[in-house]
N, C-alpha and C positions, 0 to 999 in steps of 0.2 A: 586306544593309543592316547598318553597322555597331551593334554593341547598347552600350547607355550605357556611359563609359568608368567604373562604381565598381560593385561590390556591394554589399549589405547580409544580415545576418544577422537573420531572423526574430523574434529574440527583441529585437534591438536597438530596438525601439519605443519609442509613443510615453514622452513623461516626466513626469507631471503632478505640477509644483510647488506646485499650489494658487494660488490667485488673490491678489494682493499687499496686497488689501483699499484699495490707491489706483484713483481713476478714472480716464479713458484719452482719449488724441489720436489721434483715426483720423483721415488724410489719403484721402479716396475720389475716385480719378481716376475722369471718365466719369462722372461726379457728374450731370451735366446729360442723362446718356442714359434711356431706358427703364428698363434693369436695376439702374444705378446708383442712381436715385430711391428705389428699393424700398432698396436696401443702405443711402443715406442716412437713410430715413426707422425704418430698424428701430434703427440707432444714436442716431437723436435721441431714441425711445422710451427707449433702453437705462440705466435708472439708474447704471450700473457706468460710464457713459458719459460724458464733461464738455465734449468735444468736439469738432465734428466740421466738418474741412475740406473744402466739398462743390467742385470742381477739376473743370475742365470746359474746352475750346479755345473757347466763349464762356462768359464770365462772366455772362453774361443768362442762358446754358442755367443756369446752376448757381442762380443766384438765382431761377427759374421753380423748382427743386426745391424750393428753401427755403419760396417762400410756399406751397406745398402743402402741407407739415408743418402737422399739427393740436396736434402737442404736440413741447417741446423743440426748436422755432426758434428759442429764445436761445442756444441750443449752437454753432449751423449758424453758418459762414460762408464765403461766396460767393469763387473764387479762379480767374480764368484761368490756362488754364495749357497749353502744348504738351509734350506729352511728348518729341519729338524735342530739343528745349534740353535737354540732358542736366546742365550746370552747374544751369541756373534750375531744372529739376526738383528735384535732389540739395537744392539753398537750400529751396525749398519745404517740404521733405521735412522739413527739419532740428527738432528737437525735438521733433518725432512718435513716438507709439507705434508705428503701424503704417502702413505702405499697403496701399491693397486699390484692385485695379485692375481696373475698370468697362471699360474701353477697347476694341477689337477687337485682337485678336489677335497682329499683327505688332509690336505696340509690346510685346511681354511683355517680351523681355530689354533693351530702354532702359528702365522700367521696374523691373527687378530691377536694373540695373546703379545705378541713380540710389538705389536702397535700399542698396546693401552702400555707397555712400557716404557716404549718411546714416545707416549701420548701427543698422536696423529692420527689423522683420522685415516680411514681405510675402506677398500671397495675390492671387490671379485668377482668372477665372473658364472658364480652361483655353486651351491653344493648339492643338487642331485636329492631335494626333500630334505630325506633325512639328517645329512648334515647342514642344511637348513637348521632345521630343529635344532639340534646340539647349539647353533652358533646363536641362536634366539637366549639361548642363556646366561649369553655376556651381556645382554641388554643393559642391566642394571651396572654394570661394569664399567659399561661406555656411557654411561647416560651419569652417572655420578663423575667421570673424568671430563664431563664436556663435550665428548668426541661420539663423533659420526662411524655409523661405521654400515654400510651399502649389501645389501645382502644378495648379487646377482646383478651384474649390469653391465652384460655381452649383448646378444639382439632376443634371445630366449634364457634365462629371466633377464631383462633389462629393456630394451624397446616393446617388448609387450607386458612389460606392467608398467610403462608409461600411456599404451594405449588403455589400456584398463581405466587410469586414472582421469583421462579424456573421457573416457567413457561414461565412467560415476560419475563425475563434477557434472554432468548434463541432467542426471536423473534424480528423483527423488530417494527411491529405492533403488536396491540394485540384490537381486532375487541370485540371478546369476552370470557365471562369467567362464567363458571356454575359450582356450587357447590352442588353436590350430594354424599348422607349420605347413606350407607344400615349397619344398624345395625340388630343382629339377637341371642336369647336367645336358645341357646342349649339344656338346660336343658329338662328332658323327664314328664310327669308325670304332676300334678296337680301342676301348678308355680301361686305362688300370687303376687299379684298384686305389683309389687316394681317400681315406679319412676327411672329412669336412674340419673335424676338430678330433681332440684326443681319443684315440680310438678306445682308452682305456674307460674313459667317459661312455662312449658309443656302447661299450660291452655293456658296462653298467646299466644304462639305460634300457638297454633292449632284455636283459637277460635280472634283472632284480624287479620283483613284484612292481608295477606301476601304482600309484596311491592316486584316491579320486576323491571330491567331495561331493558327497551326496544326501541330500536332508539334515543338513548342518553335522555329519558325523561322516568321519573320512576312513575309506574301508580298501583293501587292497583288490585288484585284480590280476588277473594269468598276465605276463607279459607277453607282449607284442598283438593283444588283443583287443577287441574294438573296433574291428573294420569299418570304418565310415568314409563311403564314396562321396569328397567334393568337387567343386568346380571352384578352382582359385584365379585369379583373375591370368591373363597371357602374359609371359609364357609358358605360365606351368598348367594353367588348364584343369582336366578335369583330372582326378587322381584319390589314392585311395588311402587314408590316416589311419593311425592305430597310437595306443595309448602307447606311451612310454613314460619311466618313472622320470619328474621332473622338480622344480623347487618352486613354481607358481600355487600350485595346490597346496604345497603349505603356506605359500605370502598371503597369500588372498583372503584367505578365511580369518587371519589375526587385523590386513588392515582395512578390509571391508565389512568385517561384522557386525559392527552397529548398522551399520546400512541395511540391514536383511538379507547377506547373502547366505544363500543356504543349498547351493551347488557353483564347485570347480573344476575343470578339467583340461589337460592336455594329452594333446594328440598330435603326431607330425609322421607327413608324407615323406620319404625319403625317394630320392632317384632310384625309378625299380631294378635296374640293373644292379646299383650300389646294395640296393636291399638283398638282392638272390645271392651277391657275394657275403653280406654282412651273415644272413642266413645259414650261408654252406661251411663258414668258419666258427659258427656257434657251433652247428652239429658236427664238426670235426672236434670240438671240445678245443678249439685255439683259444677261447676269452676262460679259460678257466683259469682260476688266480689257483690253486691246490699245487706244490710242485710236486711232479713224478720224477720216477729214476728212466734216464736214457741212456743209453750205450754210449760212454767220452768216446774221447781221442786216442788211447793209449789200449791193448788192449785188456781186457779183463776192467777198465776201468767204466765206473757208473757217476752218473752226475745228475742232482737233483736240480730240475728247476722245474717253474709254472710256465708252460704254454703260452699264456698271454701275453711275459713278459720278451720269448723267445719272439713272439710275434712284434711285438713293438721294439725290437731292435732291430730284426730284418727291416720293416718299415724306415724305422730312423737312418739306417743304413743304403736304402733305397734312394729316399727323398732327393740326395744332391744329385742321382743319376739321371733319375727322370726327365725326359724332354720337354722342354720350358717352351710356351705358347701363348698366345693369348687366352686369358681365359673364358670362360661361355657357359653361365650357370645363372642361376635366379632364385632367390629366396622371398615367400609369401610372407608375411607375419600379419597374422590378423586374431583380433581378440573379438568376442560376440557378446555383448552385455545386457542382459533381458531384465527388466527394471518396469518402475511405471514412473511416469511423469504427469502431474496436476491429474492422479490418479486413472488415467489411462495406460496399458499395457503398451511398452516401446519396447523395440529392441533396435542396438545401433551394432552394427557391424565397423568395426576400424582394422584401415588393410594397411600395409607398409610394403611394395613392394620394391626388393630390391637388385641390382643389378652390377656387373662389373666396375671395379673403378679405375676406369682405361688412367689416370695420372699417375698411378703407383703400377698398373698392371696386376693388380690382385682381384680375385674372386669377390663375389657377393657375401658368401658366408664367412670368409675372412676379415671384411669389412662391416657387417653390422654387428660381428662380436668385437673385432678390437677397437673399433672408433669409440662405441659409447662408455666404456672403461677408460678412454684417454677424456675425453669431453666430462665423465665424471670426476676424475682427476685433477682435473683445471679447477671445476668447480667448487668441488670441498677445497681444495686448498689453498686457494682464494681468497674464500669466505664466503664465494656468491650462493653457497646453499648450505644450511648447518642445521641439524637436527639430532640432536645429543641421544645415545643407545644404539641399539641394532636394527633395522628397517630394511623391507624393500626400497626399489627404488621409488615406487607409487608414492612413499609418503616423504624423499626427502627431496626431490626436483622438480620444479616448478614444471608442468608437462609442455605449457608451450614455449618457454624459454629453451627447454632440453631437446625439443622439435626444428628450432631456429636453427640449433647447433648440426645436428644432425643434418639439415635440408645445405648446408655448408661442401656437403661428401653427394649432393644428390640422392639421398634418402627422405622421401616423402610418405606422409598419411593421404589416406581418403577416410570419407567417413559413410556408412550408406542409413540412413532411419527408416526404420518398417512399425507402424504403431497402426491402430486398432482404429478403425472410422465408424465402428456401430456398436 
């Protein structure tokens, strides 16, 4: 597999200009989704903030954000919009500070290409490796325009390759780095079946070869393989990971290389319940993108469609039904960085665990993917973090500024050191 076409030199990081002291235009595609809401609603909060385009492929979705907003719904406004119009995007775009892109996945580089025309800088909430890769290629693009542009920065890729960069900055070397996830649904009783994040993502992840690095050379393995029993800190406890395909394994090895790392990996526990369903609709063939022919409405008539997408409209269609609750979940994020310092063998464990955010009434996993995409948001568009090309987040955010941020929502690190005494 070919490796990204640029280098980088370690030291070359991030570059903090300090923040311009003017307020800011964030454009948030996917504004009307799940994850998007949360990213909208931390910017409407955001004093630094003046305002905020919430952009969504229906303008009802985006305006259902907006009357949710308890404070700074005069900021917010409501904005259809298809990302594949790549002109009407770029127009949309035009006299923004920033986009930050809510969206699933495949739309990353229409997206980034619709930013270096509206040259602002931009952030998302990762592309699943391989389109990683693909979006490595605008480096040179964005780095001759000036412009920033974030490659992942929800809680997984985005709070754990801030913990990454905690990590390195401590050591001399840094050998390796593994990212493991235990999340866990609290709730007692008969819980249906609810998506953490885009199910279409979820399919992805679980059912497309996972990619691993291993002796500086990145190889694929079976999905949903890799069983490794950990013990994550309470309340998720002791629980069992498996590899899924992820966009860390590509960040890591472009901006920790000169460092010596020469293995990456991720792995995440899912709630086992959520898992046996996520399982029993792989092998029922629901996440297949292929369309088959089904029996229509009328008869004699036949209708093609893909399974997956039949599934994620029941879903979408579900969602406003569902009975609303408190919610009761927990998400681990921890990274493991095996390194030596003043040539002895360390290894640091950094955890992030997180929890409900009783102000808003939202989930743990809603909250450390859409906050760190609003807090990146703020930041590029600012000024208070600017680092010209394509990058993880490792290398454009300063880790303990972006830790302050975050510890603002009650999201906190720990750190644990285990090194070598003979």
């Amino acid at each position: 597999m070919p490796q990204p076409p640029h280098q980088f030199s370690y030291t070359d990081t991030y570059r903090y200009v300090g923040e311009k002291g003017t307020r800011v235009h964030c454009v948030v595609l996917g504004g009307g989704g799940a994850m998007g809401r949360i990213t909208v609603r931390a910017l409407a909060e955001d004093a630094r903030v003046t305002r905020v385009t919430v952009a969504d492929l229906s303008e009802a979705a985006a305006q259902r954000t907006i009357d949710w907003l308890e404070r700074g719904r005069e900021k917010a406004v409501a904005a259809a919009c298809d990302v594949r119009d790549a002109e009407g995007l770029a127009r949309m775009l035009s006299g923004s500070d920033v986009v930050l892109n809510a969206t699933d996945y495949p739309f990353n580089l229409d997206v980034m290409r619709a930013a270096l025309t509206a040259r602002i800088p931009y952030a998302d909430l990762g592309g699943l490796f391989h389109m990683t890769r693909k979006q490595y290629e605008l480096h040179d693009a964005f780095a001759e325009a000036g412009l920033t542009a974030v490659l992942g920065i929800g809680s997984t890729p985005g709070i754990t390759n801030i913990l990454a960069r905690v990590a390195a900055d401590q050591l001399d070397t840094v050998e390796r780095l593994d990212v493991r996830i235990g999340s866990a649904d609290l709730r007692t009783g008969d819980v249906p079946f609810a998506p953490p994040y885009s199910i279409r993502t979820i399919f992805d992840e679980c059912t497309l070869e996972p990619m691993v690095f291993a002796d500086g050379k990145t190889r694929a393995v079976p999905p949903m393989t890799g069983q490794e029993p950990i013990i994550f800190p309470a309340p998720v406890g002791p629980v069992t990971a498996m590899y899924t395909l992820h966009s860390e394994v590509a960040l890591f090895p472009v901006s920790f290389g000169e460092r010596g790392l020469k293995h990456a990996s991720f792995k995440i526990a899912f709630p086992p319940e959520f898992l046996d369903q996520l399982r029993l609709l792989v092998d029922l063939g629901l996440a297949d993108t292929s369309a088959i022919d089904v029996r229509g409405t009328r008869k004699g008539q036949l209708a093609r469609v893909a399974p997956r997408e039949v599934l994620v409209a029941l879903l979408q269609q579900r969602a406003s039904t569902l009975p609303t609750g408190d919610p009761d979940d927990c998400d681990v994020l921890r990274v493991v960085a095996a390194g030596t310092k003043n040539g002895v063998p360390v290894e640091l464990t950094e955890d992030m665990v997180v929890l409900p955010y009783k102000p808003w009434g939202i989930a743990a996993g809603d909250l450390d993917t859409g906050v760190p995409l609003a807090i990146a948001g703020m930041m590029l568009a600012s000024g208070a973090a600017r680092m010209p090309g394509a990058h993880g987040a490792e290398r454009v955010f300063d880790p303990a500024a972006f830790l302050r941020e975050l510890a603002h929502y009650g999201m906190h690190a720990q750190e644990t050191l285990t090194r070598s005494l003979s």
